[in-house]
C-alpha positions in Angstrom: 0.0 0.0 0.0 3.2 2.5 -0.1 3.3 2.4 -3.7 -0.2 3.8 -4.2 1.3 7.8 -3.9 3.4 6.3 -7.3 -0.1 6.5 -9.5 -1.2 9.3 -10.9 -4.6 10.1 -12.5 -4.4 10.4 -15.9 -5.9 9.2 -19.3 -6.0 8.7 -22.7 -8.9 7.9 -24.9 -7.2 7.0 -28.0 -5.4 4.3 -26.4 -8.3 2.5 -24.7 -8.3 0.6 -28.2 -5.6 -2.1 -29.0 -4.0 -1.3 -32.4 -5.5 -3.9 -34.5 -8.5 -1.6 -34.1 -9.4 -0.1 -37.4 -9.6 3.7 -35.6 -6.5 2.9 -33.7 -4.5 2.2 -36.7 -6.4 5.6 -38.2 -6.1 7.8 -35.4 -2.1 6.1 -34.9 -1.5 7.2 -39.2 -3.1 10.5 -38.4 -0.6 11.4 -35.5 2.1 10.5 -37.6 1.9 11.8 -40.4 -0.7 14.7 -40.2 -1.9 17.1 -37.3 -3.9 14.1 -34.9 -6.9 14.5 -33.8 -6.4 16.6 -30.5 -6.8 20.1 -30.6 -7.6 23.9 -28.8 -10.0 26.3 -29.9 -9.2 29.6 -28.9 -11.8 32.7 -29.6 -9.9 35.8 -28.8 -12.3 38.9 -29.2 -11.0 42.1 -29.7 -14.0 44.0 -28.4 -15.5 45.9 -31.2 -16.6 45.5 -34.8 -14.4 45.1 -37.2 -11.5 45.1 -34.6 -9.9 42.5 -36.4 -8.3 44.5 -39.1 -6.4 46.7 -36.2 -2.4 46.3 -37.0 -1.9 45.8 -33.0 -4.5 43.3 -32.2 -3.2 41.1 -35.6 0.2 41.5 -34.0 -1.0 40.2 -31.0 -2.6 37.3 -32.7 0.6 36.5 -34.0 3.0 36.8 -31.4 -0.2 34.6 -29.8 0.5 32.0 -32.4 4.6 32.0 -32.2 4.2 30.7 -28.6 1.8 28.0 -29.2 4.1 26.6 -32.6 6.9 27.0 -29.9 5.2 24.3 -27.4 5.9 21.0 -27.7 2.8 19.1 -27.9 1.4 21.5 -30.7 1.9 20.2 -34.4 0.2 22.8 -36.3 -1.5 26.2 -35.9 -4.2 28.0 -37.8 -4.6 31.3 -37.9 -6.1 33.6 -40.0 -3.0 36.2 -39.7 -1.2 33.9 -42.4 -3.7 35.1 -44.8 -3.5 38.4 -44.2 0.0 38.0 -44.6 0.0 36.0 -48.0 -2.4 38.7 -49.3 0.4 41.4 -48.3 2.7 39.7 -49.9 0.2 38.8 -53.3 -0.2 42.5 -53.5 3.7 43.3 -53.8 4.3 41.1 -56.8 4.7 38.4 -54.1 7.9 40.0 -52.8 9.0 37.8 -49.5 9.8 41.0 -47.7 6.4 41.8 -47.9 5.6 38.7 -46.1 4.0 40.0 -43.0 1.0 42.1 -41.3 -0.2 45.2 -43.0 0.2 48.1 -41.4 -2.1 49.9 -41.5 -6.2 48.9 -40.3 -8.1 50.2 -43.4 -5.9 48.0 -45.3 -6.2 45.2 -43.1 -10.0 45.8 -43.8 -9.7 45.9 -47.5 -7.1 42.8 -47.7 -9.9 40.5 -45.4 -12.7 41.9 -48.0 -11.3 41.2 -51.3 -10.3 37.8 -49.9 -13.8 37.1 -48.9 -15.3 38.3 -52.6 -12.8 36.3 -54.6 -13.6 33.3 -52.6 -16.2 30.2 -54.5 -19.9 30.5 -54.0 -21.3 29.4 -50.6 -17.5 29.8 -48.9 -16.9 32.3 -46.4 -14.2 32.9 -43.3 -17.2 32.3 -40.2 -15.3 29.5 -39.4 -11.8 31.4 -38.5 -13.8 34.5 -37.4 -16.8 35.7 -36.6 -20.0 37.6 -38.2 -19.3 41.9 -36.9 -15.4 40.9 -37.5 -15.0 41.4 -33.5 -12.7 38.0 -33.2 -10.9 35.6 -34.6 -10.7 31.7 -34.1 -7.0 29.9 -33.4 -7.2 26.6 -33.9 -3.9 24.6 -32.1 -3.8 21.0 -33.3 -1.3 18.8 -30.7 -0.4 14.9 -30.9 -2.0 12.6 -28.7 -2.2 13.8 -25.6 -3.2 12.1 -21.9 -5.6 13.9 -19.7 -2.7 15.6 -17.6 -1.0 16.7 -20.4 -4.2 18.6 -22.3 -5.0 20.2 -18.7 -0.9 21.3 -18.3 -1.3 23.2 -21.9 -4.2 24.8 -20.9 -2.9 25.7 -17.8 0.3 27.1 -20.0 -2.1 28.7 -22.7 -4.0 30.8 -20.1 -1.1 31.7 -17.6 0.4 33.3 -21.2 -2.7 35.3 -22.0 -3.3 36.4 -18.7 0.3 38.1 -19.4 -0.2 39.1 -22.8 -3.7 39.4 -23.6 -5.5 40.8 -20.2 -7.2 44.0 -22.8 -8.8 41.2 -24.7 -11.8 38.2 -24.3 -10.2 34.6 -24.4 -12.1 31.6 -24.7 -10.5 28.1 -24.7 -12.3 25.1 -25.9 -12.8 21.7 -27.7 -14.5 18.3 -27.4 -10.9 16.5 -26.1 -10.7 19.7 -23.7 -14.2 19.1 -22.2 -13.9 15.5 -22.1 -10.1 15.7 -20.2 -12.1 18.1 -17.7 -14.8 15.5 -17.3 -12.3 12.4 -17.4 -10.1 14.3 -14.7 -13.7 14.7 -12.6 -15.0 11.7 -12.7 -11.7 9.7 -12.0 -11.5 11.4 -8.8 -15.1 11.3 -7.9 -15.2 7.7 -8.4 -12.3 6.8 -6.3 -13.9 9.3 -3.4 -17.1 7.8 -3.1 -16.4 4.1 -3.8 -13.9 4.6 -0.5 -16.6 6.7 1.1 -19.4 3.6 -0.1 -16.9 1.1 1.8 -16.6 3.3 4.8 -20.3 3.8 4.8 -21.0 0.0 4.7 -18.7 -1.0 7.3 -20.5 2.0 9.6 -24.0 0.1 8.5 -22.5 -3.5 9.6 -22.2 -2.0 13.0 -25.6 -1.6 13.3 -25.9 -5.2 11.5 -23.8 -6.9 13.6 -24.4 -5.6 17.2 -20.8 -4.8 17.6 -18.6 -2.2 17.2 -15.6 -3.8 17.2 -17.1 -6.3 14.1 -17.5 -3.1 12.4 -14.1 -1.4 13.2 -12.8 -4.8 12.0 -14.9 -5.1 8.9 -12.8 -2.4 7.6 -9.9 -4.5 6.9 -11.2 -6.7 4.2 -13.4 -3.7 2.7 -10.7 -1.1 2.3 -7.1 -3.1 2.3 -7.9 -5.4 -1.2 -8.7 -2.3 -3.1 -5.5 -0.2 -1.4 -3.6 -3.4 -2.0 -4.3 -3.7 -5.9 -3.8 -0.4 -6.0 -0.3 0.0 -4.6 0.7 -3.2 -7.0 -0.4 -1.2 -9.5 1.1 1.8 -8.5 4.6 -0.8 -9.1 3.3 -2.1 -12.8 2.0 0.8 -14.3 0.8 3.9 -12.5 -1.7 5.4 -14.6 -5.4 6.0 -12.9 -7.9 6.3 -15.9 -11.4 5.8 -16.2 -11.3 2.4 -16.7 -9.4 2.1 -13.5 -11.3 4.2 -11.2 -14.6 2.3 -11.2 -12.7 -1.0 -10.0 -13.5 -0.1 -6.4 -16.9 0.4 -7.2 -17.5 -2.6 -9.2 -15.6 -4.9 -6.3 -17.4 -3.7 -4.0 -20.2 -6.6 -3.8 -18.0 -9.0 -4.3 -15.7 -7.9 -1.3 -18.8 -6.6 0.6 -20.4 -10.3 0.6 -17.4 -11.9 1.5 -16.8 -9.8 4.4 -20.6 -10.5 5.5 -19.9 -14.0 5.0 -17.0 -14.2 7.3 -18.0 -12.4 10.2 -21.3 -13.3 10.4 -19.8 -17.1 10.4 -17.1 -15.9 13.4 -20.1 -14.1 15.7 -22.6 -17.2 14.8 -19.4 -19.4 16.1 -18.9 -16.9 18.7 -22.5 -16.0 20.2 -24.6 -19.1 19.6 -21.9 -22.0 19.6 -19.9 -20.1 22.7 -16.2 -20.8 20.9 -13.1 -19.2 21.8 -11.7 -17.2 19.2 -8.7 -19.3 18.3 -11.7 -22.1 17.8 -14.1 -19.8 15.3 -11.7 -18.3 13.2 -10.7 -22.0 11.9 -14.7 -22.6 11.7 -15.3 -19.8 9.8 -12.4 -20.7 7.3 -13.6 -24.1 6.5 -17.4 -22.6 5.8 -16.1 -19.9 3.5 -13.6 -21.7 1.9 -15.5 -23.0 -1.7 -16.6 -19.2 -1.7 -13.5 -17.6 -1.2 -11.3 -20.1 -3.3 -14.2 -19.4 -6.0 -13.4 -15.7 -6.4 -10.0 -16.3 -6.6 -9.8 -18.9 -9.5 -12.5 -16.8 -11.1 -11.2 -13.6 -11.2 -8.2 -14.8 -13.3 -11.1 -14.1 -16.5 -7.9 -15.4 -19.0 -10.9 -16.0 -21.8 -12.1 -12.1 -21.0 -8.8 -11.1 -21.3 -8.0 -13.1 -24.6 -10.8 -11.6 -26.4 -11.2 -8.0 -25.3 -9.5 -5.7 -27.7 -10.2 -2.8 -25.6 -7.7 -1.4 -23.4 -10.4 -0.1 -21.2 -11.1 -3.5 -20.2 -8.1 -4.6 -20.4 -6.6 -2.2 -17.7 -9.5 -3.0 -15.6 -9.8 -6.7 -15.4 -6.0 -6.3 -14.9 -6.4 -4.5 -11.4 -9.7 -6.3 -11.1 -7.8 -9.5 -10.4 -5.5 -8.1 -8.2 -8.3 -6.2 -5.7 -9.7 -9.9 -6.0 -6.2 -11.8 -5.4 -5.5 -9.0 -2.3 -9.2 -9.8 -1.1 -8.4 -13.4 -0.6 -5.2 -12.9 0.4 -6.8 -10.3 3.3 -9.6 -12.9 4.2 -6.8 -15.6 4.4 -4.2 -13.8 7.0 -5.4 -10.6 8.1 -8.8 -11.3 9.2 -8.1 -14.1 11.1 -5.2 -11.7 12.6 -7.5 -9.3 13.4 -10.0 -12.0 15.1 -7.8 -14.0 17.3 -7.2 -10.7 19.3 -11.2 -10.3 19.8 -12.0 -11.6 23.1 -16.0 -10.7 22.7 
């Protein structure tokens, strides 16, 4: 259980499929050899109509997109400033010194309107800026990217603007964005309440049980497997994603019943038979024995394992079988432990 501080929650949706997946393989050719599929959508509004065509806001929006082509995660940037600087440069007899932001706003204005008349019917720029001219759209497209690493460039991209663009109105978004927010969210809330859900239950067995002790000790097998499977894989891998965070949750009835099984087994021995504890505990280990052995043969799942092509399920069955191993391991050593020192 020391190793658990070595994971970290993290994720990465692409590579809950195994690569004989047909959008693996895609999504893999993509990365390689184009921009990927992740990306930042960043609406920076300059405030006023037609604010687009002033020299110093375009100059902002470039130095804006120099630091993102500068970050290492980003692959490509789109901007609509390298338009306005290939039209510059068209309207010098395409002279590369003339490569760069006009100068002036009315002929930023004229540039971004004959741009927009010459282009084919039913085309227009509303999807780089926006109707009154008041902002433009920066699109930053990244490799594949974990959770922790999309939230880290954010992070970057907004302690930057706060820097450089406090005058203007940023807005940050995307589909892989949200879904890192929500991934990060629900990985932690998961892990929270299914520990809160074991704490809870053991609380309830109190009640069930007569005892408080029983209770106190109930905690062992209910919290131990999952901190156990947990720490081992804190050793073999050490990435917390979705798929990993629901184990808890999903163990819980096994490890739940078993713990029932047990100590209702030792008190039964205890209360109506009037044993000693050194003479229950082997009592209730001979009645819980086809049970416990059960779970631990079953949660192997080799033929699961063979034939999911999902890392998602792959990951989980994986720490699955250890909270299941570590349960039986628990119910074999400490629990009796725990029960030879009870003397009521």
């Amino acid at each position: 259980m020391s190793f658990i501080p070595r994971n970290e929650i993290n994720d990465e949706f692409v590579k809950y499929f195994d690569e004989s997946i047909e959008f693996r393989r895609a999504t893999d050719f993509l990365n390689d050899n184009l921009s990927g599929i992740y990306n930042i959508e960043v609406s920076i509004d300059s405030g006023s109509a037609g604010g687009i065509s002033d020299p110093a806001y375009l100059a902002k929006i470039e130095q804006f997109k120099l630091w993102l082509q500068q970050q290492p995660e980003v692959v490509h940037v789109n901007s609509i400033t390298d338009t306005f600087k290939r039209l510059n440069k068209n309207m010098h007899s395409d002279q590369q010194a003339w490569y760069k932001l006009p100068e002036e706003r009315d002929l930023a204005a004229q540039y971004l309107l004959l741009y927009e008349m010459s282009l084919p019917y039913g085309l227009d720029l509303n999807d780089q800026i926006n109707i009154d001219k008041s902002g433009i759209r920066v699109i930053a497209s990244m490799e594949n990217l974990s959770t922790k690493q999309m939230l880290d460039i954010e992070r970057r991209l907004h302690d930057w603007m706060a820097v450089n663009f406090s005058e203007y109105t940023i807005n940050a978004a995307s589909p892989v964005l949200m879904f890192s927010h929500i991934g990060q969210r629900n990985i932690i809330r998961m892990l929270i309440g299914s520990v809160a859900a074991l704490i809870l239950i053991s609380m309830i067995l109190i009640f069930a049980f007569r005892s408080v002790k029983l209770g106190l000790i109930s905690l062992i097998p209910n919290l131990i497997p999952a901190g156990m499977a947990f720490g081992i894989w804190g050793l073999v891998d050490g990435q917390v994603g979705l798929g990993l965070s629901v184990v808890t949750g999903m163990t819980i009835g096994i490890v739940v019943d078993d713990t029932v099984h047990f100590i209702s087994k030792y008190r039964r021995a205890k209360v109506e038979k009037g044993l000693s504890s050194e003479e229950a505990v082997p009592l209730c280990i001979f009645h819980c024995r086809r049970g416990v052995v059960g779970h631990f043969f079953s949660s192997g799942q080799w033929l699961h394992r063979t034939i999911n092509l999902v890392i998602f399920n792959e990951q989980r069955h994986g720490i699955n079988d250890r909270d299941h191993d570590c349960g039986c391991i628990n119910y074999g050593l400490l629990i009796p432990a725990a029960h030879f020192n009870d003397a009521g």
